[in-house]
C-alpha positions as CSV (number, residue, x, y, z in Angstrom):
1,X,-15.7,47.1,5.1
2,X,-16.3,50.9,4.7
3,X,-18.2,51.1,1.3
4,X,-18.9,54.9,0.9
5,X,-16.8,58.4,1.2
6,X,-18.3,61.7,1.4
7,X,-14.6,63.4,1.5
8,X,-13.8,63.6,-2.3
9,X,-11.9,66.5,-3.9
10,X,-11.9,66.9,-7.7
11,X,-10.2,68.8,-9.8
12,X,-12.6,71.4,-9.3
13,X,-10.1,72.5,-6.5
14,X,-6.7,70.4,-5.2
15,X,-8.0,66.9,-6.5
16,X,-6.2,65.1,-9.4
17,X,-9.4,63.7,-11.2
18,X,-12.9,64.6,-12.9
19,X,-16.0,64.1,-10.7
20,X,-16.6,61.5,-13.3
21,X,-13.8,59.7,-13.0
22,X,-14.4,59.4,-9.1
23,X,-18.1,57.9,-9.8
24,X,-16.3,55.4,-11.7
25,X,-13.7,54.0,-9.2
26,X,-16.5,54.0,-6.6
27,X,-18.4,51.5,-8.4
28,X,-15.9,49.2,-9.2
29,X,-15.1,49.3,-5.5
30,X,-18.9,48.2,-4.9
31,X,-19.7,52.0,-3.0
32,X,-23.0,52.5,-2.1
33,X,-22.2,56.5,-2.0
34,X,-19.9,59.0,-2.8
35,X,-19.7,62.7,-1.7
36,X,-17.9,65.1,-3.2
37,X,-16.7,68.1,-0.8
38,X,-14.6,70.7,-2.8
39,X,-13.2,73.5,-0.9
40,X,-14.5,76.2,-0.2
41,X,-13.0,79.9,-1.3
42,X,-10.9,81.6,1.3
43,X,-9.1,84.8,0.2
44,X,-6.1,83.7,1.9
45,X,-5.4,80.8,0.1
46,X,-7.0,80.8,-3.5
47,X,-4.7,78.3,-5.3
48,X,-6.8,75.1,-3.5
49,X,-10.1,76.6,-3.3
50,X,-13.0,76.6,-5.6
51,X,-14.1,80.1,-6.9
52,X,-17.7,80.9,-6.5
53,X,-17.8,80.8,-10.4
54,X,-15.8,77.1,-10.7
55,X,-18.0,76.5,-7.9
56,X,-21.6,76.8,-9.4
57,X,-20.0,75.1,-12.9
58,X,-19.2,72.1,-10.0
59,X,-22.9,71.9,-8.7
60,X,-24.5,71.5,-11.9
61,X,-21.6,69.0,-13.2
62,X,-22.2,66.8,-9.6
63,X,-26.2,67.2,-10.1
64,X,-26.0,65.3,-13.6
65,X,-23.5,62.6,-12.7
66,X,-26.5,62.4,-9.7
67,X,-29.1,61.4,-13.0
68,X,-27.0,59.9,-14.4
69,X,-26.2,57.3,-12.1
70,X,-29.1,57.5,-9.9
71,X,-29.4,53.6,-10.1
72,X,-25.9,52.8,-9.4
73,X,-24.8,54.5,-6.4
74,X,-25.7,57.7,-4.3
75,X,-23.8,61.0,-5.4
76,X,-24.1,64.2,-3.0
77,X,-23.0,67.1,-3.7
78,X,-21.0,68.6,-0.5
79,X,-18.5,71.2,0.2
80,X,-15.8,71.1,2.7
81,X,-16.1,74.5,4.3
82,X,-13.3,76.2,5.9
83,X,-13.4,78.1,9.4
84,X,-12.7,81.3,7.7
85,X,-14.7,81.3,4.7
86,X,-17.9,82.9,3.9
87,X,-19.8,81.4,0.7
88,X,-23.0,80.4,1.4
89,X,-23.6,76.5,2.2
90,X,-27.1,75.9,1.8
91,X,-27.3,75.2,-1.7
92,X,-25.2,71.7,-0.8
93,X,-26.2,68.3,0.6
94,X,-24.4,68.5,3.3
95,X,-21.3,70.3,4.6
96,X,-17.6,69.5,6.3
97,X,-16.2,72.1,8.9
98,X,-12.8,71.9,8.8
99,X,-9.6,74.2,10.2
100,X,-6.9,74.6,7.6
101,X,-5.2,77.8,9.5
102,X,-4.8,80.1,12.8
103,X,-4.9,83.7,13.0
104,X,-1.4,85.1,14.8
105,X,-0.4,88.6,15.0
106,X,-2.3,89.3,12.1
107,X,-1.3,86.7,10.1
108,X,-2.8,83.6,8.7
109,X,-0.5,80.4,8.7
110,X,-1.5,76.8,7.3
111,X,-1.0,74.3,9.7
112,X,-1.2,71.3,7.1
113,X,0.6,73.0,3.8
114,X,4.1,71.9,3.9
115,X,6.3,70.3,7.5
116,X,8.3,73.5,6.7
117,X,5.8,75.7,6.5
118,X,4.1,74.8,10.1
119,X,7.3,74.3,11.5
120,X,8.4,78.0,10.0
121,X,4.9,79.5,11.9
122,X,5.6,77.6,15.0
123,X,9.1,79.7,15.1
124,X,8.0,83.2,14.1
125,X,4.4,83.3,16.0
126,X,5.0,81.0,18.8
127,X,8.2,81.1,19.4
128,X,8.5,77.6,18.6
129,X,6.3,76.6,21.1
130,X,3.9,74.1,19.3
131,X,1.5,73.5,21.7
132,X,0.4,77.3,21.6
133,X,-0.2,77.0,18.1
134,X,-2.3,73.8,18.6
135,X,-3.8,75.3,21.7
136,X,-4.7,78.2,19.0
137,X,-5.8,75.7,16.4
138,X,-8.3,73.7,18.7
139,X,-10.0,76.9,19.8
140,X,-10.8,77.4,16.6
141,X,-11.7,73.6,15.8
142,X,-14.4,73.8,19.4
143,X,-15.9,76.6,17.1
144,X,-16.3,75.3,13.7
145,X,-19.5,73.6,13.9
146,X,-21.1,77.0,14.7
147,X,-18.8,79.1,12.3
148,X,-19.4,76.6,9.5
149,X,-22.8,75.0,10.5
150,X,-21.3,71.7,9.6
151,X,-22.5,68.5,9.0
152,X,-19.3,66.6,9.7
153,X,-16.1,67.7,11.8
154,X,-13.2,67.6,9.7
155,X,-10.0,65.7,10.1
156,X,-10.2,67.1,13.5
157,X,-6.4,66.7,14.5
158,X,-5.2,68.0,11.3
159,X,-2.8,70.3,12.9
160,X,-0.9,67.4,13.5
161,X,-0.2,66.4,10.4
162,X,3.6,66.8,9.9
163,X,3.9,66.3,13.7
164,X,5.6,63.5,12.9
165,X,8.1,64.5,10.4
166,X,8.9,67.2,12.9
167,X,9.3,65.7,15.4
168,X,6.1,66.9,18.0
169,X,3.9,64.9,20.2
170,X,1.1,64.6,21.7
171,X,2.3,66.6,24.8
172,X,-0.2,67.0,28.2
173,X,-1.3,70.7,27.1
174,X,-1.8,69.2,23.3
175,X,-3.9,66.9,24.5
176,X,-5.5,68.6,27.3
177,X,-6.5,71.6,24.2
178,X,-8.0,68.5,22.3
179,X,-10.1,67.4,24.8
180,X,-11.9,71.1,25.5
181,X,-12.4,71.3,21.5
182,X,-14.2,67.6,21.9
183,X,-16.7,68.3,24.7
184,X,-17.6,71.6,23.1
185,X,-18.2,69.5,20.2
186,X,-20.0,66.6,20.9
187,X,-23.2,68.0,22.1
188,X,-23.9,69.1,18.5
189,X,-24.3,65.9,17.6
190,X,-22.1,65.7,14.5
191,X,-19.7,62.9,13.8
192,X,-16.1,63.3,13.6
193,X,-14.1,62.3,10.5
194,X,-11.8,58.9,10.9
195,X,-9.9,60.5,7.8
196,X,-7.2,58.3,6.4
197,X,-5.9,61.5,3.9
198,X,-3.0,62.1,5.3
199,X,-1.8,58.3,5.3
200,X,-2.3,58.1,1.7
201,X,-0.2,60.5,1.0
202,X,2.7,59.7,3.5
203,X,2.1,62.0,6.1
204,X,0.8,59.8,9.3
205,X,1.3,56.3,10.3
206,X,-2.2,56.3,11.7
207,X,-5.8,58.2,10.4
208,X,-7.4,61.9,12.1
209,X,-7.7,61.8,14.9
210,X,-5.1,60.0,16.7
211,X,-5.9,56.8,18.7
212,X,-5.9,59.0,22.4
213,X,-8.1,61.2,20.5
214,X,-10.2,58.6,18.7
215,X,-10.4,57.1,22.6
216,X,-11.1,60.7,24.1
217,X,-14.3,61.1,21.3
218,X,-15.5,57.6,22.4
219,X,-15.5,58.8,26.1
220,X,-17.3,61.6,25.5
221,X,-20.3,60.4,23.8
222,X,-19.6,61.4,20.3
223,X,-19.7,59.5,16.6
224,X,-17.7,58.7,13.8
225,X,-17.8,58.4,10.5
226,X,-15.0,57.1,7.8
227,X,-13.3,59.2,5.2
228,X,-10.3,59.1,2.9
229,X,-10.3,62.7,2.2
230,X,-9.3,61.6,-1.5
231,X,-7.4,63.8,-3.8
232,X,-6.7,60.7,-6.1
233,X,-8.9,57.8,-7.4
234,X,-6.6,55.0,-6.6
235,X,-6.9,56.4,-2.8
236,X,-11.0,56.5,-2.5
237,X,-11.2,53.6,0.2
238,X,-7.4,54.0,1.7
239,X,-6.9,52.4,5.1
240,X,-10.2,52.0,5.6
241,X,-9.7,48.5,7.0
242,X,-7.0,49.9,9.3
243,X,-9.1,52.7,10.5
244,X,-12.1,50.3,11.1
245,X,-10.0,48.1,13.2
246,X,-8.7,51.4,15.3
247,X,-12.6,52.5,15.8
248,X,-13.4,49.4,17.1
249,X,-10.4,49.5,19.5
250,X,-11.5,52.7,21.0
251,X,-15.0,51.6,21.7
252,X,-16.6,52.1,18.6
253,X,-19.5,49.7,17.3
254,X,-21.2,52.2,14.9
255,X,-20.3,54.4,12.2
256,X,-22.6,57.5,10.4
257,X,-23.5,57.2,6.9
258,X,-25.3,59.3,4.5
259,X,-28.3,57.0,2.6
260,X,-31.2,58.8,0.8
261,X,-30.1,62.2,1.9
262,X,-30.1,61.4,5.5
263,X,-27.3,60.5,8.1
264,X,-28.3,57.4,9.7
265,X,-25.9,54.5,11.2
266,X,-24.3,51.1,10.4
267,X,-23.0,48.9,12.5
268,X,-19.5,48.1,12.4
């Protein structure tokens, strides 16, 4: 069983809970580590995002609980950085890439918001074609390990988050626009996310990325590493034994971890 989490919001920016209160619940769940990875500020979307002010009050609040607890359990301090931000990331442990939006026609739409408000984008900037906004969206994802010199690709599928709900699937092109983003991924050597967010909160049956994706990452060489992308204490380890059991389906047999500041591996 999965014993860490580096993808832990606060209240800091969307989360429910103090950093404290997430140190907590990771050691009554026996954690070896946990990362915390608020977002970062984008101008088009300020209501989830830190501020560069709330953001340097977060640093020094995540480098005491890091004394503080220094002999129970390793805290980082990360940030989860989005495609189109441009704070600086070098003052954190370690950083997630992720793609929260695409740029159409001179607008900027959330792909994981609300099922109304992707499927509303899909219709005015697509024309409700759905694959041309994922085809859009994974562009963008090929990209984010450069844009974002991330440490860890973010829920890499998130664009199909309310897929379900809506009633989209996993079309020829879709996949076909996953599968470029992958190889141009995978020689940077940075794992992808198994994130489990969106289950917690009702969104997917199954973690980021999909099972044909999970299988397509295997077959191209890259790594994984487990998150629950929590927003919610009670949710820190969610599905993680469900997400194992799909990582091991598609080929897996070892996951990345963070341990004394350094990614390394575990078997799984």
């Amino acid at each position: 069983m999965i014993k860490c989490n580096y993808h832990t919001h606060t209240a800091y920016c969307d989360g429910e809970d103090k950093p404290e209160e997430l140190v907590k619940a990771a050691l009554e769940k026996g954690f070896f580590a946990l990362g915390f990875s608020g977002h970062s500020y984008t101008q088009m979307d300020k209501d989830f995002a830190m501020t560069p002010e709330k953001a340097a009050v977060y640093r020094t609040e995540i480098a005491e609980l890091k004394e503080k607890y220094r002999d129970k359990i390793e805290i980082l301090c990360g940030i989860e950085q989005d495609y189109f931000s441009e704070e600086p990331t070098d003052c954190y442990d370690y950083v997630i890439g992720s793609v929260h939006y695409v740029f159409k026609n001179g607008e900027y739409a959330a792909v994981d918001n609300t099922a109304e408000i992707i499927k509303n984008a899909v219709q005015k900037l697509y024309g409700g074609d759905f694959d041309a906004l994922a085809e859009d969206y994974f562009s963008l994802v090929s990209d984010v390990v450069r844009k974002t010199s991330a440490d860890i690709i973010g829920h890499f599928d998130l664009v199909s988050k309310y897929s379900e709900q809506n009633g989209w699937g996993e079309s020829g092109r879709f996949l076909a626009a996953a599968e470029r983003a992958v190889k141009s991924l995978v020689p940077y050597g940075k794992p992808f996310e198994i994130n489990t967010g969106a289950m917690a909160r009702g969104r997917r049956s199954v973690p980021y990325p999909s099972p044909a994706i999970l299988r397509m990452i295997k077959e191209n060489g890259g790594d994984i590493i487990f998150s629950s992308d929590c927003h919610d204490k009670n949710f820190l380890d969610y599905g993680f034994e469900e997400a194992q059991v799909l990582a091991e389906s598609a080929g897996f047999r070892r996951a990345a971890v963070i341990k004394n500041g350094k990614f390394s591996f575990i078997s799984l």
